[in-house]
N, C-alpha and C positions, 0 to 999 in steps of 0.2 A: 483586735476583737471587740466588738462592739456590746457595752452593758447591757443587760434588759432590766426593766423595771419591773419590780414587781408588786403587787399592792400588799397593804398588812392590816389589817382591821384589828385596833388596841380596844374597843370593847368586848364586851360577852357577847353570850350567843344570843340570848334573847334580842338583845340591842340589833344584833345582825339578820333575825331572821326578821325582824317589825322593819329594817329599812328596806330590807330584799323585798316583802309585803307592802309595805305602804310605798315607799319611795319610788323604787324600780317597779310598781307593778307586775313582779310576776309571781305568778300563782304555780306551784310547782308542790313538792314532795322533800320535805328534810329527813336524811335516816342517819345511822351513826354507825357506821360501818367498823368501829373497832378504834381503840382509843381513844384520845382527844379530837377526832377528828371527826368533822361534819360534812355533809355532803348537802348537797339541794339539786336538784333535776327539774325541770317543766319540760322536757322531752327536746328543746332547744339548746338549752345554756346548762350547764353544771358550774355549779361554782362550790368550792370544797374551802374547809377553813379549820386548823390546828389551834388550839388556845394556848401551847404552849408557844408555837412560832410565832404564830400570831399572821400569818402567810394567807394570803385570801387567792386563791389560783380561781380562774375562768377558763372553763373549754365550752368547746363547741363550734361549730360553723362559721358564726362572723363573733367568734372572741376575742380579735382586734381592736374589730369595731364595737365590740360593746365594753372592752377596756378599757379606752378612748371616751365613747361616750358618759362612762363611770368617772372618771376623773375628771372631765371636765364639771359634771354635775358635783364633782364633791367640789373642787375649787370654789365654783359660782354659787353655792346656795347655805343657808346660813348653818346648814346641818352642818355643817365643815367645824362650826365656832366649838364643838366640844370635842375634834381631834380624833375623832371615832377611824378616822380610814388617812391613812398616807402611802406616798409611796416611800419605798426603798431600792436601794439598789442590789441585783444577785452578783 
């Protein structure tokens, strides 16, 4: 059976919604749908995030490719130096 990876994002929420905003440019909608958990929408990609797990999930259309695309940009770019996003394995 093959692992998936999954992403985790170890800061807060503010830290997550200013990279979703500035970094990733998208412009979208954050709500709180009930507990620790957060959601963001731009009508493309969701990306939801627990501050207990720390669990950063992507849906949407091409949420491969923008998984992929995410990781590569945290590896390569100096944002990466304060640890904010890794993967894990499920």
């Amino acid at each position: 059976m093959a692992e998936e990876l999954q992403l985790a994002w170890m800061g807060d929420f503010d830290s997550l919604k200013q990279f979703v905003s500035e970094k990733l440019n998208l412009n979208g909608e954050w709500v709180s749908p009930g507990g620790d958990k957060k959601l963001f929408n731009d009508g493309y990609i969701s990306i939801s995030w627990r501050k207990n797990k720390k669990a950063l999930l992507i849906d949407g259309d091409d949420r491969e490719k923008f998984k992929s695309k995410l990781c590569r940009m945290i590896c390569a770019n100096d944002f990466n130096k304060g640890n904010m996003c890794e993967e894990t394995k499920t």
